[in-house]
N, CA, C and O atoms as a MOPAC input file, in Angstrom:
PM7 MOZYME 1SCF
protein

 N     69.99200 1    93.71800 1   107.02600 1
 C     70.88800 1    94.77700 1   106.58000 1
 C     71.84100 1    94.21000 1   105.52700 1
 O     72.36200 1    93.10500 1   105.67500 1
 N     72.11200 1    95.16900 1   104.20700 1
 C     72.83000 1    94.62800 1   103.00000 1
 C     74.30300 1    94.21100 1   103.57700 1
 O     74.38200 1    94.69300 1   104.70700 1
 N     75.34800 1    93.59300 1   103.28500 1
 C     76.69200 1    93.61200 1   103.22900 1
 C     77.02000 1    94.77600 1   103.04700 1
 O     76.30100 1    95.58400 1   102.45800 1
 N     78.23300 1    95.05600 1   103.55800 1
 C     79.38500 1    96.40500 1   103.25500 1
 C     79.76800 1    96.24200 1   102.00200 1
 O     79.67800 1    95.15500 1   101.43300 1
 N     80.10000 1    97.00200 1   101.60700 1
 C     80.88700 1    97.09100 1   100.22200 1
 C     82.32300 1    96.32300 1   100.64000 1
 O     82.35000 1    96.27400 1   101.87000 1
 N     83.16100 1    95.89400 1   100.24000 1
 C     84.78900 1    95.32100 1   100.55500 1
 C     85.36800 1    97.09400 1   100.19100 1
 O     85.78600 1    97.56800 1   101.24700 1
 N     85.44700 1    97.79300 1    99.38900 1
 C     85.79600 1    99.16200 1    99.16600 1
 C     84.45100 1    99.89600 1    98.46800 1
 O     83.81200 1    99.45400 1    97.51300 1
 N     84.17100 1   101.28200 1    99.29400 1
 C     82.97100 1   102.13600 1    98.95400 1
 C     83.53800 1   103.89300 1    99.32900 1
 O     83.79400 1   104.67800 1   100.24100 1
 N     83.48200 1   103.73200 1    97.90100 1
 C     84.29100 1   105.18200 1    97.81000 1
 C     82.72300 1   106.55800 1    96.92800 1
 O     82.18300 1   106.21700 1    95.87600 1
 N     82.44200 1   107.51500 1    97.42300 1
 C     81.68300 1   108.44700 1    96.70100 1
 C     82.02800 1   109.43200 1    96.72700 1
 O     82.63400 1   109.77400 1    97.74300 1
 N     81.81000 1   110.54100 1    95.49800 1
 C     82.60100 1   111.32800 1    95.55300 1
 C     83.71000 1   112.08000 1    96.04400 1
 O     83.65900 1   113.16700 1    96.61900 1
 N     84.83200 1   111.32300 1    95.73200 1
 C     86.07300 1   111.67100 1    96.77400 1
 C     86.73100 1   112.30400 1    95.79100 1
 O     86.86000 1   112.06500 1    94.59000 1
 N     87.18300 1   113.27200 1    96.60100 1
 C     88.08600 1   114.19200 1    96.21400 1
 C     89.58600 1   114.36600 1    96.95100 1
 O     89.89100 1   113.86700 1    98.03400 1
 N     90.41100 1   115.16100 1    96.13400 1
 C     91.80800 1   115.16300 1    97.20000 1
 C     92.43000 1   116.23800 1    96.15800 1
 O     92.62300 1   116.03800 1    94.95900 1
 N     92.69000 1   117.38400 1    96.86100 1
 C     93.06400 1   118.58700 1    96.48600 1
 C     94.40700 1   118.57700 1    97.51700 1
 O     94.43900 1   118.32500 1    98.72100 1
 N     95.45600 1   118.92700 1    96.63500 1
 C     96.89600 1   118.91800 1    97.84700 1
 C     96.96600 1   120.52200 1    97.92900 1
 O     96.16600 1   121.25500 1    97.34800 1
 N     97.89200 1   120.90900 1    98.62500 1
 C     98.33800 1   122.60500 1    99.15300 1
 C     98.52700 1   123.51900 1    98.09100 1
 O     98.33200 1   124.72900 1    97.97100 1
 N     99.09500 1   122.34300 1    97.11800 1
 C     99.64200 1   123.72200 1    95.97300 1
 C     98.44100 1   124.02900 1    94.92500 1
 O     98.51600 1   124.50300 1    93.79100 1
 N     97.33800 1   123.61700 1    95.65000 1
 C     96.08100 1   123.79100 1    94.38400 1
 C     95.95500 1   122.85600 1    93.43600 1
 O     94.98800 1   123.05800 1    92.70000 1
 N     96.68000 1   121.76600 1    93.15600 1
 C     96.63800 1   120.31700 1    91.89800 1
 C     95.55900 1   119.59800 1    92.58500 1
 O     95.44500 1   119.34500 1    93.78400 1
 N     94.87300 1   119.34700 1    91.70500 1
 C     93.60400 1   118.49600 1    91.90500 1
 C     93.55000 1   116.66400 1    91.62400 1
 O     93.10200 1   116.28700 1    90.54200 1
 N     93.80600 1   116.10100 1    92.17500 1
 C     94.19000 1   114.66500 1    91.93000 1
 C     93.28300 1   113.65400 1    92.01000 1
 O     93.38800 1   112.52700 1    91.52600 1
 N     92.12900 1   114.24600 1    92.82800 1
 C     90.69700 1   113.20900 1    92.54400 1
 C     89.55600 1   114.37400 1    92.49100 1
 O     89.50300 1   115.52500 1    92.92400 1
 N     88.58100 1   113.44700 1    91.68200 1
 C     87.45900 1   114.82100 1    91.22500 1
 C     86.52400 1   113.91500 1    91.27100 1
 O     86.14100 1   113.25600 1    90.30500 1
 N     86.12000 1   113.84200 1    92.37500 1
 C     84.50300 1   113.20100 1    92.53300 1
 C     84.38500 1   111.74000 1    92.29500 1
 O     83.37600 1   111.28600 1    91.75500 1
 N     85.63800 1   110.78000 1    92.77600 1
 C     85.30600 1   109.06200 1    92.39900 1
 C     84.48700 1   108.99000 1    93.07800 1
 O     84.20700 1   109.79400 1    93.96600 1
 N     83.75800 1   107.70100 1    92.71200 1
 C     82.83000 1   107.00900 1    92.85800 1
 C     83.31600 1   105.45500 1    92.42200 1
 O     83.62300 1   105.27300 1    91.24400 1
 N     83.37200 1   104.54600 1    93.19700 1
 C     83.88100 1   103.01200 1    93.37900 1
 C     83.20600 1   102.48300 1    94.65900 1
 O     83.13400 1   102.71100 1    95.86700 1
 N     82.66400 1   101.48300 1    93.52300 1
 C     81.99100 1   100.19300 1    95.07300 1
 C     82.70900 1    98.82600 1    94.42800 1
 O     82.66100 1    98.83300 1    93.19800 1
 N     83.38600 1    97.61800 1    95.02600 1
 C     84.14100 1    96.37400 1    94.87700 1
 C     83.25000 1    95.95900 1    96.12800 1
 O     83.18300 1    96.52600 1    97.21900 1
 N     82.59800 1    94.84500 1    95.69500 1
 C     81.80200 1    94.07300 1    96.45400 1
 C     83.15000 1    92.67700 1    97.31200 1
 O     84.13100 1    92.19600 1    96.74500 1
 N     82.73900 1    92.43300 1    98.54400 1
 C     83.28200 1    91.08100 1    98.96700 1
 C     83.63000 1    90.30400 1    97.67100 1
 O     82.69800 1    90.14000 1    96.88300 1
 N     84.75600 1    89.84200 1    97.37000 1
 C     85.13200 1    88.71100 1    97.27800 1
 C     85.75400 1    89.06200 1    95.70100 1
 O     86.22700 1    88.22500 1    94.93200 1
 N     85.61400 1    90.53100 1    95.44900 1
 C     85.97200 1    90.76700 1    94.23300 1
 C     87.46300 1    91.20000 1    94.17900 1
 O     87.88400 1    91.78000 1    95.18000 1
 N     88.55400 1    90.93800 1    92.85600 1
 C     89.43300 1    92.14200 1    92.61100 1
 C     89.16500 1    92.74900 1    92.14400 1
 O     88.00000 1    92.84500 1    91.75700 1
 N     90.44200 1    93.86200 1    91.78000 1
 C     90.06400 1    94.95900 1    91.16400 1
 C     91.37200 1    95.49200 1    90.80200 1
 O     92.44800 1    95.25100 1    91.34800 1
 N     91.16800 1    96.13700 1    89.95400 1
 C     93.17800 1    96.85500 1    89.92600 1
 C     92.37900 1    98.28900 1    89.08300 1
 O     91.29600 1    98.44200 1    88.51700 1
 N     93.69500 1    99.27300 1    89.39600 1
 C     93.80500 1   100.09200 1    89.14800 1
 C     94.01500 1   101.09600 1    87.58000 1
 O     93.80000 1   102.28600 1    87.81200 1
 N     94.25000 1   100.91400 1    86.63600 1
 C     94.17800 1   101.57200 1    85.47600 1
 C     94.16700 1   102.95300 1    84.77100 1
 O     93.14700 1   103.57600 1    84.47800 1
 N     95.69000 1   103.42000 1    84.49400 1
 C     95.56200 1   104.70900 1    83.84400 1
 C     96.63200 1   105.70100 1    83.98500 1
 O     97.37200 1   105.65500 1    84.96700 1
 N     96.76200 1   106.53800 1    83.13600 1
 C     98.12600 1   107.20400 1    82.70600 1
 C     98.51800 1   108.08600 1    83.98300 1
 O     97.82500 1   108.63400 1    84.84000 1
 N     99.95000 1   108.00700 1    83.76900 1
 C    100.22100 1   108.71300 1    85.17200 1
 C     99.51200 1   109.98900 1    85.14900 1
 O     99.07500 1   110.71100 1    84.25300 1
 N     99.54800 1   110.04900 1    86.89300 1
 C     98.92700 1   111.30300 1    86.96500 1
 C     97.21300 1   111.12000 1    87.19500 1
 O     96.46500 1   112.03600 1    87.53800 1
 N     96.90600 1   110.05600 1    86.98600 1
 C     95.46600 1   110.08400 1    87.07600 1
 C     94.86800 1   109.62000 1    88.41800 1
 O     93.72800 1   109.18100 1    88.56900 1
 N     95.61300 1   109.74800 1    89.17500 1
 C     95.43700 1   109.44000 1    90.74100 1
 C     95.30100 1   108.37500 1    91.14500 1
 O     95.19100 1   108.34600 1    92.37100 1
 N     95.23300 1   106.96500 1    90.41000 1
 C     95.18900 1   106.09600 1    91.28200 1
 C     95.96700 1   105.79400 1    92.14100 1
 O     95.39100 1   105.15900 1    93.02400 1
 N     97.56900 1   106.00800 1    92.42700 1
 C     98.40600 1   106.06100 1    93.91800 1
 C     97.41700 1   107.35200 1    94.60600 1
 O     96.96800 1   106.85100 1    95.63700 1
 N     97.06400 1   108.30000 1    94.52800 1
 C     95.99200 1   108.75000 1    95.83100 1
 C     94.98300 1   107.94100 1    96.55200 1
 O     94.75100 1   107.70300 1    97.73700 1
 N     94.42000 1   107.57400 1    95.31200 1
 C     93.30600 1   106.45900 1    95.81600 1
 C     93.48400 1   105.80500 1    96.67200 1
 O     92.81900 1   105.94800 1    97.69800 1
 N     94.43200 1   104.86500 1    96.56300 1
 C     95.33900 1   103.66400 1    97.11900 1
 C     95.53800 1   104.19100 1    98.50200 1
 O     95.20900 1   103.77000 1    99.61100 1
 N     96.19000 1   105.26000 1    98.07800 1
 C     97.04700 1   106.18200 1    99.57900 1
 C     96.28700 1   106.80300 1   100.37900 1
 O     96.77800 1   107.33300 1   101.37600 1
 N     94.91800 1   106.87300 1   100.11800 1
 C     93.84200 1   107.32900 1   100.67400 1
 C     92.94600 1   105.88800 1   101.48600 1
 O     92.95900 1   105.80000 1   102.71400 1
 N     92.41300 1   105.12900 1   100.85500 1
 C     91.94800 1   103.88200 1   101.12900 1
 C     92.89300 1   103.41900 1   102.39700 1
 O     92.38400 1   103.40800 1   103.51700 1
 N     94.27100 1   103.03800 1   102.21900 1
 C     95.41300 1   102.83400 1   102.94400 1
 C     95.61000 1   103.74700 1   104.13700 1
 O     96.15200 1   103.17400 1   105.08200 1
 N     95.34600 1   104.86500 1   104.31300 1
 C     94.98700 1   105.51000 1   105.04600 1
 C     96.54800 1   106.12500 1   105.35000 1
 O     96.91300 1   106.20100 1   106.52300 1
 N     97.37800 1   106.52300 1   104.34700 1
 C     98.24800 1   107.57800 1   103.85200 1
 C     98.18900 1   108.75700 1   103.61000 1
 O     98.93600 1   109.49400 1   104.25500 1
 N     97.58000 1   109.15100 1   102.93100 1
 C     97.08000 1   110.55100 1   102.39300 1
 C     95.59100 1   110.38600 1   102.64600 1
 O     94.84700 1   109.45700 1   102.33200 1
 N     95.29200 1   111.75800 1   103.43000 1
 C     93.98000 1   112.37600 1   104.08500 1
 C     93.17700 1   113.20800 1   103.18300 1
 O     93.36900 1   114.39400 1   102.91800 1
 N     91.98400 1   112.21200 1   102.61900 1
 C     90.82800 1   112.96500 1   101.58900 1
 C     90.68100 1   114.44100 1   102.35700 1
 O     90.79600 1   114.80900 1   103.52600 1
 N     90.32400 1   115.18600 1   100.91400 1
 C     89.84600 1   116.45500 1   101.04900 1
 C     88.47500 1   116.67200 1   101.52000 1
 O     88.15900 1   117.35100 1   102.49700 1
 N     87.52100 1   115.89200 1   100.56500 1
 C     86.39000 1   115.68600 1   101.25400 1
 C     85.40300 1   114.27200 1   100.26700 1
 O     86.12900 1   113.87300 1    99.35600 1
 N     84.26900 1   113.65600 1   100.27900 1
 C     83.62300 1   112.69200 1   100.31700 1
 C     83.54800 1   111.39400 1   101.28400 1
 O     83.40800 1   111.54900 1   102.49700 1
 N     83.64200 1   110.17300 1   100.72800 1
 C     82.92600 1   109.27600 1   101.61700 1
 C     84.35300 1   108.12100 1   100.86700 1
 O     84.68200 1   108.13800 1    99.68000 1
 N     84.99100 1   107.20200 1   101.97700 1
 C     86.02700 1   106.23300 1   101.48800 1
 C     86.17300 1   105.12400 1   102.79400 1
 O     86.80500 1   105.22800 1   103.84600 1
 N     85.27800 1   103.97700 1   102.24400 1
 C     85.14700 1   103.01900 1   103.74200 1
 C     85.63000 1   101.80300 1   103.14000 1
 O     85.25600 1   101.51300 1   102.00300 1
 N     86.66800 1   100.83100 1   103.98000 1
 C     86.48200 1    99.80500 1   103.51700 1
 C     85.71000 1    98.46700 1   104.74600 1
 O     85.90600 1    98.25900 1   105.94400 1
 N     84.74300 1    97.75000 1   103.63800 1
 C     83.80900 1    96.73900 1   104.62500 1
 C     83.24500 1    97.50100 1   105.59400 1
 O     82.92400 1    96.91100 1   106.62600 1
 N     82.97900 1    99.05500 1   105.49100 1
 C     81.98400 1    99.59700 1   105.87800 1
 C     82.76500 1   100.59500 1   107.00900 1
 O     81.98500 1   101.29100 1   107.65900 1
 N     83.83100 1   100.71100 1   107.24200 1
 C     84.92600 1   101.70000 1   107.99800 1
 C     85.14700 1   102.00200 1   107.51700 1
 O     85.42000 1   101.43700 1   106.45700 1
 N     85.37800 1   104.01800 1   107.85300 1
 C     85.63900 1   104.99300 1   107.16800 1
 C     87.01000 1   105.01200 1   107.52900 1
 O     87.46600 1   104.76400 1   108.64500 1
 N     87.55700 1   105.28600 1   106.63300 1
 C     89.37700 1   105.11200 1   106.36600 1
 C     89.83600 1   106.30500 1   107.51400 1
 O     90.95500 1   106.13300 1   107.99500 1
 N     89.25600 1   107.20300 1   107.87400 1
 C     89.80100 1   108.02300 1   108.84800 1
 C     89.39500 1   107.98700 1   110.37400 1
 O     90.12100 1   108.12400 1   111.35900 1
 N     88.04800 1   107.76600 1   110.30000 1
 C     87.49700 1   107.51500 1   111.78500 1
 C     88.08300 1   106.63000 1   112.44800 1
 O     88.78900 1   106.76400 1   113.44800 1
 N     87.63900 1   105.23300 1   111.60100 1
 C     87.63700 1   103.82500 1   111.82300 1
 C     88.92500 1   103.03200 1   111.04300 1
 O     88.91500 1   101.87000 1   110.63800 1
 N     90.14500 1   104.11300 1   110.94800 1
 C     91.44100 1   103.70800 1   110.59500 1
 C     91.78800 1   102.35400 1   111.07300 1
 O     91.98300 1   101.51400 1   110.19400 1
 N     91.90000 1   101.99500 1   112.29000 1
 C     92.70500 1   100.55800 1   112.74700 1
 C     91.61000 1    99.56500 1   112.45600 1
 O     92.25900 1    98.58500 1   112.09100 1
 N     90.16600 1    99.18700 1   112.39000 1
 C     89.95200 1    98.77300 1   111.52200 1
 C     89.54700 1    98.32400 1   110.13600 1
 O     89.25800 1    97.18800 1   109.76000 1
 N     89.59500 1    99.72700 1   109.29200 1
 C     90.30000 1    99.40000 1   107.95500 1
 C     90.79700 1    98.74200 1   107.16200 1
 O     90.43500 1    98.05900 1   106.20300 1
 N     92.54600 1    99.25100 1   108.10400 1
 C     93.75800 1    99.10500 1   107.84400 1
 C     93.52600 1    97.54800 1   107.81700 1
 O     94.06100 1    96.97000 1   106.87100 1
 N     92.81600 1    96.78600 1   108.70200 1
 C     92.87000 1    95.42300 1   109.25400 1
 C     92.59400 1    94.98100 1   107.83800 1
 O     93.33000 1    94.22000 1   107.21000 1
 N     91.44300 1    95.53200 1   107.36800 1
 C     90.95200 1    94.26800 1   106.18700 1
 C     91.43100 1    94.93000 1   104.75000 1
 O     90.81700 1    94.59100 1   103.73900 1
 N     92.25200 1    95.63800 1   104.67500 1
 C     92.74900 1    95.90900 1   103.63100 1
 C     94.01500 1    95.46400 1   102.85500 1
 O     94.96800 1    95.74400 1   103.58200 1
 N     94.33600 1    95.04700 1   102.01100 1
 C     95.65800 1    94.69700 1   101.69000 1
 C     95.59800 1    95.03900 1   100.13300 1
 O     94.78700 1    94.69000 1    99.27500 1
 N     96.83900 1    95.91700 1   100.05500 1
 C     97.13200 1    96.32900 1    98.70400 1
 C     98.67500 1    95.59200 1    97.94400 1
 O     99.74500 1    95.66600 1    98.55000 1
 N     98.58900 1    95.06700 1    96.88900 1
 C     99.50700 1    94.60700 1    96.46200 1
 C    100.40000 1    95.52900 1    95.24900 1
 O    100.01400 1    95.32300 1    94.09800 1
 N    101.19700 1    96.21500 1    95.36300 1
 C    101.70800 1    97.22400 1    94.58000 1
 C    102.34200 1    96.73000 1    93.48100 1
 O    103.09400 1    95.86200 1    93.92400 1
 N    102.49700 1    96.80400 1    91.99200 1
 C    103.09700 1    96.45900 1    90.91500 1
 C    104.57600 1    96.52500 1    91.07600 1
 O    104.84100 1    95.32300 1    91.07300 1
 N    105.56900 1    97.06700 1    91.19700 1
 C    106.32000 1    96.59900 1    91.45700 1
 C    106.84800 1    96.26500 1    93.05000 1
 O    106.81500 1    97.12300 1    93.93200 1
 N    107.35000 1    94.84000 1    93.27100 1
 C    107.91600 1    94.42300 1    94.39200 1
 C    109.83200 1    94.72000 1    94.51600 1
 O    110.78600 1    94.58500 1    93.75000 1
 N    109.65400 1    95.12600 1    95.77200 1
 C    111.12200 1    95.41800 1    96.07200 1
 C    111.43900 1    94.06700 1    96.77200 1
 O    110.66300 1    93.48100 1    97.52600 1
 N    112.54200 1    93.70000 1    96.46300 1
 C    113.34800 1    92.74400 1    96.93800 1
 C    114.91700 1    92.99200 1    97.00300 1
 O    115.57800 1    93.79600 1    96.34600 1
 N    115.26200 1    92.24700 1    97.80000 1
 C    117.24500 1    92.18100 1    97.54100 1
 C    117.26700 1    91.18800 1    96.48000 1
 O    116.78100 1    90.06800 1    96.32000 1
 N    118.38900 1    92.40900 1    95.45000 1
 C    118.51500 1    91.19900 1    94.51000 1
 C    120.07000 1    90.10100 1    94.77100 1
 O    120.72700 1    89.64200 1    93.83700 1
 N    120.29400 1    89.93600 1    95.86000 1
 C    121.54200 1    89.24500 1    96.47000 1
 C    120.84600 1    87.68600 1    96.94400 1
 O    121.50300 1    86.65600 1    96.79200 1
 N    119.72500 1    87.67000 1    97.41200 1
 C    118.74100 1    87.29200 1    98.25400 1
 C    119.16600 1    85.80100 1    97.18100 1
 O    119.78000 1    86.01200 1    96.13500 1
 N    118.75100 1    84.28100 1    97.59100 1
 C    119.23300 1    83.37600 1    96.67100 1
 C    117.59800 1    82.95500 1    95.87600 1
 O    117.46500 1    81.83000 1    95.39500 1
 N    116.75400 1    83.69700 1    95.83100 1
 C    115.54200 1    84.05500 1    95.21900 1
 C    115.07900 1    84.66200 1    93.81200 1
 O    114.26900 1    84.34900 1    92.94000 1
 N    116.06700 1    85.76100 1    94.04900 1
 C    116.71300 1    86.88000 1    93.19200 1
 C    116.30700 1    86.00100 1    91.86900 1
 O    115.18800 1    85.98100 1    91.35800 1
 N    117.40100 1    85.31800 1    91.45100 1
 C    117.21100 1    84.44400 1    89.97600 1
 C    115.69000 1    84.39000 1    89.69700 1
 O    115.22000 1    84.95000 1    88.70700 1
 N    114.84600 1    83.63800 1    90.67100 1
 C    113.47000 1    83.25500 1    90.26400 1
 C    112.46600 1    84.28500 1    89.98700 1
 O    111.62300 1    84.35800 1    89.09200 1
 N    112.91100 1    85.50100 1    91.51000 1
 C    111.92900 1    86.72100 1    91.03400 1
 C    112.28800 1    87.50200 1    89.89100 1
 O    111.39000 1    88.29200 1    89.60000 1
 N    113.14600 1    87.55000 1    89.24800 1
 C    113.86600 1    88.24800 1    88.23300 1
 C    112.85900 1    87.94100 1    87.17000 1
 O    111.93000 1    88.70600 1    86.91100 1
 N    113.09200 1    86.66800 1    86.48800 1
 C    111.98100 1    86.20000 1    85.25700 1
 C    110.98700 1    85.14800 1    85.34200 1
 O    110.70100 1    84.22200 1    84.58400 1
 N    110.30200 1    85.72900 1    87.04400 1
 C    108.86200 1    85.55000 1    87.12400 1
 C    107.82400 1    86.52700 1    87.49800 1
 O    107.90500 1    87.25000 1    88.49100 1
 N    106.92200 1    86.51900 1    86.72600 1
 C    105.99900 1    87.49100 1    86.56400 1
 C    105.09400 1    87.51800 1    87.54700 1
 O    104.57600 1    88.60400 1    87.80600 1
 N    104.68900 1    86.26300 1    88.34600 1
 C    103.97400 1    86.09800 1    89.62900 1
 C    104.74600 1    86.94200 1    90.84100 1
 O    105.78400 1    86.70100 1    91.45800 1
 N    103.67100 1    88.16900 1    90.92100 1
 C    104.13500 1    88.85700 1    92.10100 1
 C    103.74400 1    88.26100 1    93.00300 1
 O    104.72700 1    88.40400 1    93.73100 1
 N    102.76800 1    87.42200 1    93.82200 1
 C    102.60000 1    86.74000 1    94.68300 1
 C    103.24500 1    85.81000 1    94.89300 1
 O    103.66200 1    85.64300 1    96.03900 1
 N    103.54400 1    84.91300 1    93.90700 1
 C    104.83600 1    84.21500 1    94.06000 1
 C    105.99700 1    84.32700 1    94.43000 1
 O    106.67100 1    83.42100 1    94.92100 1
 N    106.41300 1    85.67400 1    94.19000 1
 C    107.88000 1    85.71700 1    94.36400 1
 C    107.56200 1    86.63800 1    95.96900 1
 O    108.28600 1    86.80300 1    96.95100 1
 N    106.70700 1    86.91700 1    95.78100 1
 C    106.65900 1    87.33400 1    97.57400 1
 C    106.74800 1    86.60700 1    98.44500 1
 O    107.62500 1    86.51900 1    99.30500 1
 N    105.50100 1    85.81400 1    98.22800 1
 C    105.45900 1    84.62600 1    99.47900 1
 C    107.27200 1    83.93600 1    99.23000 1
 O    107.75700 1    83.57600 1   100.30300 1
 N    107.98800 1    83.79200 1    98.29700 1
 C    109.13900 1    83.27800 1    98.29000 1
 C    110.55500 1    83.94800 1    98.50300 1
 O    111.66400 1    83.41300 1    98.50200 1
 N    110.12100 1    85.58700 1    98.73000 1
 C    111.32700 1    86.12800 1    99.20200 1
 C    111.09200 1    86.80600 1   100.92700 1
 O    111.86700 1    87.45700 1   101.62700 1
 N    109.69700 1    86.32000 1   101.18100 1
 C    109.34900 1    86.57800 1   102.46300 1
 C    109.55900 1    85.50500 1   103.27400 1
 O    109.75600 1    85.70700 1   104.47200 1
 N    109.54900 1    84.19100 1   102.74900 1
 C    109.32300 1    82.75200 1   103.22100 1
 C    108.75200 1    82.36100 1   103.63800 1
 O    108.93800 1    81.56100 1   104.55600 1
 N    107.31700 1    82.86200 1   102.99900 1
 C    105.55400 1    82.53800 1   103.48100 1
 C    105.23400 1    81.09700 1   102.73800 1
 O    105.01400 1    81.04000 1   101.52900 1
 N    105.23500 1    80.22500 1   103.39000 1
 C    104.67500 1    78.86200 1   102.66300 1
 C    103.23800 1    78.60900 1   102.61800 1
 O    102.80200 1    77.48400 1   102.37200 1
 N    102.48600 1    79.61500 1   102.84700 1
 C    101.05700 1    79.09800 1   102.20200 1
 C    100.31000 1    80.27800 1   101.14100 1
 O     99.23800 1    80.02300 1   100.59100 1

């Protein structure tokens, strides 16, 4: 049997209450071991995506699994192998970090260093 996809999304859609249409039929497969980022003018849904995958906001209808769990069935484990890293990081800027995350561009860096993750 093939590997899971790491994220396997087909035609997904996500229609909210007031009738705005925010996904129209994606289609995304990210194999194990790949990144990937997101791309495109606001409004073009990739925070749905995200928020959908993440298991935030509840697709309208298609197919959205990650490593082969469907983000709604098989939510808790998902959630497990998923990790999204969001463009901007919130921090305290009081924090004695502050200086370094300020004019460094490594968001992983300044995470693991305002979280006090040493590896």
């Amino acid at each position: 049997m093939p590997e899971a996809m790491a994220v396997h999304v087909r035609s997904l859609r996500k229609t909210y209450g007031t009738g705005f249409l925010a996904l129209a039929g994606v289609d995304l497969d990210v194999a194990p071991g790949e990144f990937f980022g997101l791309l495109g003018p606001n409004g073009a849904g990739k925070s749905t995506l995200i928020n959908i995958l993440s298991g935030v906001v509840h697709r309208s209808s298609g197919v959205a699994e990650v490593f082969g769990y469907d983000v709604e069935r098989q939510y808790r484990q998902s959630r497990q192998l998923l990790g999204v890293v969001p463009q901007e990081l919130a921090y305290d800027p009081s924090s004695p970090s502050a200086s370094f995350c300020a004019g460094n561009r490594d968001t992983l860096a300044c995470a693991a260093m305002t979280t006090g993750s040493t590896s």
